[in-house]
C-alpha positions as CSV (number, residue, x, y, z in Angstrom):
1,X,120.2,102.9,100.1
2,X,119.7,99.9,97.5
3,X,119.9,96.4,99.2
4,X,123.1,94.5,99.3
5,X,122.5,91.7,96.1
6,X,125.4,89.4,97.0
7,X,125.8,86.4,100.0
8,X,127.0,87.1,103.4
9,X,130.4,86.5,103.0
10,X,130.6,84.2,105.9
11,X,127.7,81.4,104.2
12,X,129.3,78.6,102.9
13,X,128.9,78.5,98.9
14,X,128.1,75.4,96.9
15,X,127.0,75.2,93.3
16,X,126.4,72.6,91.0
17,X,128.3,72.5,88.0
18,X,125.5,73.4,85.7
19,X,121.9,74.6,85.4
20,X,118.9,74.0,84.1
21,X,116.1,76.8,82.7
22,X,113.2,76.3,84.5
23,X,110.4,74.7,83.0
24,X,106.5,76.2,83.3
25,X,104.5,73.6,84.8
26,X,100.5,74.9,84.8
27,X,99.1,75.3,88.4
28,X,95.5,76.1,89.7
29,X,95.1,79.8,90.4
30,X,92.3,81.7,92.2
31,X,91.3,84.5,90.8
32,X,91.0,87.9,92.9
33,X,87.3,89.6,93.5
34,X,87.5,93.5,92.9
35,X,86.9,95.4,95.4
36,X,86.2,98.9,96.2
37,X,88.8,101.2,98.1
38,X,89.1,104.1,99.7
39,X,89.5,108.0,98.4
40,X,92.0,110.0,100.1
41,X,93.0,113.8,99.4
42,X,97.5,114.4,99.2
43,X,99.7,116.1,97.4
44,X,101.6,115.2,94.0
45,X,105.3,116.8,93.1
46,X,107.3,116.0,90.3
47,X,110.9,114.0,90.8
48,X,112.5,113.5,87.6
49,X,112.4,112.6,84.2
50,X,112.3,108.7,83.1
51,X,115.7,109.6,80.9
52,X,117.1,110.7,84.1
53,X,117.5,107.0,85.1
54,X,115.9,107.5,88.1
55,X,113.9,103.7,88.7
56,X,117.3,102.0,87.8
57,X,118.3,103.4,91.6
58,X,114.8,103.2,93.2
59,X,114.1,101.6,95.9
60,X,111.4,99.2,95.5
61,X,114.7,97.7,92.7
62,X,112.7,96.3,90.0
63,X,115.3,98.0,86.7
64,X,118.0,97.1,89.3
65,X,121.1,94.5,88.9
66,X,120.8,92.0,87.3
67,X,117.9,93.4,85.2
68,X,119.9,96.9,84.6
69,X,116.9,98.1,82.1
70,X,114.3,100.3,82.0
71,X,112.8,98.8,78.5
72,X,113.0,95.2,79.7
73,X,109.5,93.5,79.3
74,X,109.8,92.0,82.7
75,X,109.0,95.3,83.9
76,X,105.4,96.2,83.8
77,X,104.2,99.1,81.4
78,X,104.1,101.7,84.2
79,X,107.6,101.2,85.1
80,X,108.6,101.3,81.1
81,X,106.5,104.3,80.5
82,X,107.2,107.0,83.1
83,X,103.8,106.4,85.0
84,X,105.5,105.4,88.4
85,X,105.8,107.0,91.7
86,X,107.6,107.7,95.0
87,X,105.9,107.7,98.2
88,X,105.7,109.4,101.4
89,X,106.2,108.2,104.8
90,X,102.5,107.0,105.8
91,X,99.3,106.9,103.9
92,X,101.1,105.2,102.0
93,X,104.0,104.8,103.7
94,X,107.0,103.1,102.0
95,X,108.4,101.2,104.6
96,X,110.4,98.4,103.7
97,X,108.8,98.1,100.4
98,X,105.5,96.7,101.3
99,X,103.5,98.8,98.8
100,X,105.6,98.6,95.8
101,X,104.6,97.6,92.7
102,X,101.1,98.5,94.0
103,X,98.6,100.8,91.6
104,X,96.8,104.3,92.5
105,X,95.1,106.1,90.6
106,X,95.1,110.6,91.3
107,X,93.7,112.8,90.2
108,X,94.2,116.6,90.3
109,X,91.6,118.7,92.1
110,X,92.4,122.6,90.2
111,X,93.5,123.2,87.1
112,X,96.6,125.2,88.9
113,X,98.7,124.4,91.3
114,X,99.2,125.1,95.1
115,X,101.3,128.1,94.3
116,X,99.5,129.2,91.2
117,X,101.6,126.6,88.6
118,X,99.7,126.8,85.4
119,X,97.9,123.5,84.7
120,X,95.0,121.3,83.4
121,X,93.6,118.9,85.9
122,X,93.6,114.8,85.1
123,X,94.2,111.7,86.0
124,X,96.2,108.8,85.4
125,X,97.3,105.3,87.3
126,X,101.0,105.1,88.1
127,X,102.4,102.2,90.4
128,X,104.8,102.6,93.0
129,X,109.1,102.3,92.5
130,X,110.5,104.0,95.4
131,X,110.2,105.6,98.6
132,X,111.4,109.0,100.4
133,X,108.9,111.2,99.1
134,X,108.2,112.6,102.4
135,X,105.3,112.9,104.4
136,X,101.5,111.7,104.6
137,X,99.7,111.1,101.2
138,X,102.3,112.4,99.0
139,X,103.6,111.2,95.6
140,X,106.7,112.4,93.9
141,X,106.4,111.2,90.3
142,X,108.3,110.9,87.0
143,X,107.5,113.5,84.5
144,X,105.0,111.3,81.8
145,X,102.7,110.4,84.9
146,X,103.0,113.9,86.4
147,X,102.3,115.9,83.4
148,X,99.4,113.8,82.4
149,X,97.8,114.5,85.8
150,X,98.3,118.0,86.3
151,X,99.0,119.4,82.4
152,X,101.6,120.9,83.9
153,X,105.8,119.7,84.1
154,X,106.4,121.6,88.1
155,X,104.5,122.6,90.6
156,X,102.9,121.0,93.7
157,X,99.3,120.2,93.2
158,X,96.6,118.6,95.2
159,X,95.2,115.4,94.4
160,X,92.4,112.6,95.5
161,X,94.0,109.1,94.9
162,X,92.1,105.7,95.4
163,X,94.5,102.2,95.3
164,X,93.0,100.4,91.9
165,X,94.2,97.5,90.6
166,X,97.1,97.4,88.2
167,X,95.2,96.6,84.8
168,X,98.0,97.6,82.6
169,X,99.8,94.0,84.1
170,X,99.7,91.3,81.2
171,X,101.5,88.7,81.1
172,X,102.9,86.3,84.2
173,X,104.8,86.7,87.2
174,X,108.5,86.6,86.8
175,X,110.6,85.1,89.5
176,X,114.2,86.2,89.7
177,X,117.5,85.3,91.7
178,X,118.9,88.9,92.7
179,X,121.6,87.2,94.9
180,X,124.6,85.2,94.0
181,X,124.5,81.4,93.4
182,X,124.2,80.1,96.9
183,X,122.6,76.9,98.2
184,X,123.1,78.7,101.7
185,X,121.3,81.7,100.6
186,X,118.8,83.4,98.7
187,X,117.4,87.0,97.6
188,X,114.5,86.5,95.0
189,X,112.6,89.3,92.9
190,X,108.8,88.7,92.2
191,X,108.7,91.4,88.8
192,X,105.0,91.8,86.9
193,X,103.0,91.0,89.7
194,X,99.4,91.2,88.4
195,X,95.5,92.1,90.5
196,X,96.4,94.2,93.2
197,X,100.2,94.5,92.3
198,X,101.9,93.3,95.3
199,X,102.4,89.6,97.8
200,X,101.1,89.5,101.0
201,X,103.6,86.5,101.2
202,X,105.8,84.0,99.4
203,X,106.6,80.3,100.3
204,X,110.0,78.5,99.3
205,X,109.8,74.7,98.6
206,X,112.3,72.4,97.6
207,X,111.4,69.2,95.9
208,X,111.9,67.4,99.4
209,X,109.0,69.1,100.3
210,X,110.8,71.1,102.9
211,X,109.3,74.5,103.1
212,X,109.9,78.2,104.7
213,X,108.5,81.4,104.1
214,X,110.0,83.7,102.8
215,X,110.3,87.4,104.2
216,X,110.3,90.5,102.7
217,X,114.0,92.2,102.7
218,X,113.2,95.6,100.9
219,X,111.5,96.9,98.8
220,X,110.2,93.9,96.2
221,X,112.8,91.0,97.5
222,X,112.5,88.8,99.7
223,X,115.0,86.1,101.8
224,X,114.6,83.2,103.6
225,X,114.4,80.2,101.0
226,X,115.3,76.4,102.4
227,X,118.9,75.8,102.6
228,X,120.4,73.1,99.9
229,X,120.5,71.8,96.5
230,X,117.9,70.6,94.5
231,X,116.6,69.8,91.0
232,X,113.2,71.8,91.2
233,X,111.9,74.8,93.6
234,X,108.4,75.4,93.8
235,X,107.1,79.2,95.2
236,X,103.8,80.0,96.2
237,X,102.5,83.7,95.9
238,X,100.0,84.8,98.2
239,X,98.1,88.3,97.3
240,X,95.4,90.0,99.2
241,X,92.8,92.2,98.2
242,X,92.7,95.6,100.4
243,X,89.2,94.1,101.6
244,X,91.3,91.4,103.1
245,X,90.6,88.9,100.3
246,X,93.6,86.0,99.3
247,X,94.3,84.6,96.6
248,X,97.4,82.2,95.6
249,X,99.2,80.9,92.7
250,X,101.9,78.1,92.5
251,X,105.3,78.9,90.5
252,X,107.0,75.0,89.8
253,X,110.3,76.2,88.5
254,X,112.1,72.6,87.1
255,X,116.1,72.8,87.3
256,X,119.3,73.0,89.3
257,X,119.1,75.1,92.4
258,X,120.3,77.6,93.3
259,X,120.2,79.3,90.3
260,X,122.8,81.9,89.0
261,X,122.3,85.3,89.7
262,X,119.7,86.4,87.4
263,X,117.9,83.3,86.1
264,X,114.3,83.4,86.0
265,X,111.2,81.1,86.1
266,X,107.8,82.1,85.0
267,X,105.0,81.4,86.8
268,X,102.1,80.1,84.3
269,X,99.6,82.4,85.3
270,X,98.8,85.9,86.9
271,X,96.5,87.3,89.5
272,X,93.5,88.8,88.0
273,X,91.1,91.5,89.4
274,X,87.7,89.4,89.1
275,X,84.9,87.7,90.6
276,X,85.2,84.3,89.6
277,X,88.0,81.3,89.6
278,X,89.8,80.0,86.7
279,X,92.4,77.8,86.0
280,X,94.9,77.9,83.7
């Protein structure tokens, strides 16, 4: 069920008569040390086709309102290109969306599948857009990622996957209002989150310097920013490394807040898979 994108109706709404785009202001960012990760043995089934529309209702919600694309360059090249996946209830698990946008990368083990499905065993990196696949270790992808793993366009097949990091994500973070304007309250998608692909956190500021973190609601929004106007909001991105390694990088978004639904800031830099620290 995709998550409501409006205000409760029972928060008080105030805007302010006009908006500003927000303005990139340059901010220290720690770069994140690769690490290894585990290899685990699952299952891969096909869902659908990417013409079947199928991420526009996923839901981790990345193509949902108010992006309403699949071909939007906000979304990162896995999510344009087919190479994304459902997931099962544990190993990974979906939950309330704490593994989206994250990257895996399976591989088949036979050239046929469980049940004898002519194929011709590979391996590709797909990132995860949705949940309700079903069970432990399984992934229930679009057709481009599927067929490129398994040569084949059916089937169930077994498959070794390892989390990797998302290398495929260029460009920065995006930061988007998915609620209504509301000074009262706030739903914000983090799209084209590079390194590891997901936040282990997120931390509202406005220019008072009040401050709250933010939760995550489901899939790849979260709630929870500092009540009230102001003329710049500053978020603070926390990812972790699965070793257990953080790194954090510092959106200052200039402008009118709130925002109207569907106004964006970009963050002026990404996190990175590496070993050293940078600034940009």
């Amino acid at each position: 069920t995709t998550a409501p994108t409006t205000a409760p109706t029972t928060a008080p709404t105030t805007a302010p008569t006009t908006t500003t785009a927000p303005i990139l202001s340059p901010t220290p960012i720690t770069m994140l040390s690769s690490g290894s990760t585990q290899t685990f043995k699952g299952e891969l089934t096909m869902w659908a086709t990417q013409e079947s529309g199928w991420l526009m209702g996923a839901q981790c919600e990345y193509a949902g309102p108010p992006v309403k694309s699949m071909t939007d360059t906000v979304l990162p090249p896995y999510l344009r290109n087919g190479f994304h996946c459902a997931i099962g209830d544990s190993l990974p698990g979906f939950g309330k969306g704490e593994n989206c946008g994250k990257c895996y990368k399976l591989t088949s083990l036979n050239d046929n599948g469980i049940s004898g499905t002519p194929g011709s065993k590979g391996s590709a990196v797909v990132m995860v857009s949705d949940g309700g696949a079903g069970g432990p270790g399984h992934f229930d992808c679009t057709l481009d990622g599927f067929k490129e793993i398994t040569g084949a366009e059916t089937g169930v097949f077994d498959i070794e996957f390892q989390e990797v990091e998302c290398e495929e994500v260029t460009g920065n973070p995006i930061i988007i209002n998915w609620a209504d304007q509301n000074a009262w309250y706030c739903k914000m998608m983090f799209e084209n989150i590079g390194g590891w692909g997901q936040l282990e956190s997120v931390t509202a500021c406005l220019a008072d310097g009040t401050c709250l973190p933010l939760k995550q609601f489901s899939g790849a929004t979260w709630t929870g920013c500092p009540q009230g106007e102001t003329d710049k909001m500053t978020f603070e991105l926390t990812q972790k490394t699965p070793s257990g390694d953080a790194s954090t990088t510092t959106c200052v978004c200039e402008g009118s807040w709130p925002w109207p639904t569907g106004q964006r800031c970009e963050c002026p830099a990404n996190f990175v898979a590496a070993t050293f620290s940078a600034v940009q």
